[in-house]
N, C-alpha and C positions, 0 to 999 in steps of 0.2 A: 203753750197750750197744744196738745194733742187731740187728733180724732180719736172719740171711743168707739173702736171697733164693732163689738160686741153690739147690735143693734138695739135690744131690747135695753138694755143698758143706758143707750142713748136714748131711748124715748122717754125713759124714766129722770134722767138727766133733762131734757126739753122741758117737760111737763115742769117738776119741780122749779126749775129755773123762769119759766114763762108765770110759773103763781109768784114766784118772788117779784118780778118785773112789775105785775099788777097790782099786787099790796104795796108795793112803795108808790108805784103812781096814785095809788087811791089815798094814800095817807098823805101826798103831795095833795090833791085837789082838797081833802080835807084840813087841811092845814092851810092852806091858801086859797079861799075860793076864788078869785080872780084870775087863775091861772089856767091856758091851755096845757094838756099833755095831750099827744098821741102816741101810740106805739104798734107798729106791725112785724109780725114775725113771722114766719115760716117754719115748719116741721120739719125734722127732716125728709119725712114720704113729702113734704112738699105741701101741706096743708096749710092756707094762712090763716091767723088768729090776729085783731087787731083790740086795742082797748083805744077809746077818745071821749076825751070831756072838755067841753058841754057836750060837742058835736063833731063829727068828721069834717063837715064844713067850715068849720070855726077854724077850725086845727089847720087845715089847709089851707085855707083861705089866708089865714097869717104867712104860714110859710112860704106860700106863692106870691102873694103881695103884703109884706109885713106895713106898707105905709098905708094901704087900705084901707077902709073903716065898714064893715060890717054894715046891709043892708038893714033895713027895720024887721025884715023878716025874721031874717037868719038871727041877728039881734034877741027879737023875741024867743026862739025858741033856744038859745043858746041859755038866756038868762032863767028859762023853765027849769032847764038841765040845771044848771045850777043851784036854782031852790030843791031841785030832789034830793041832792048829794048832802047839804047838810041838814 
């Protein structure tokens, strides 16, 4: 894999690559509603773009302590998020 030089080139490259990232994750939570994804990326000017379902706390909250069990809060609104998506 190579840097594309060519800047504009590259953003156009980001962009398309970063939709693709998002339709498979969303076709992942709808195919599976019981699953966390998250994903964070950066632009190359450096801009972050993040997608997570249910929630960014859900998401992290696993990866930081995956034997944890989710608060009744977090719970509730995680399982909200949930009912949106399908």
């Amino acid at each position: 894999m190579e840097k594309i030089e060519n800047e504009t080139t590259r953003l156009v490259t980001f962009s398309k690559r970063k939709s693709g990232l998002y339709k498979k994750a969303s076709k992942l939570v709808e195919k599976y509603d019981d699953v966390d994804v998250g994903i964070i990326s950066y632009s190359p000017n450096g801009k972050p773009y993040s997608f997570f379902h249910p929630t960014f706390d859900s998401v992290v909250g696993h990866f930081v302590s995956p034997d944890t069990q989710p608060s009744v809060d977090s719970g509730i609104v995680a399982a909200s998020a949930r009912i949106k998506v399908t």
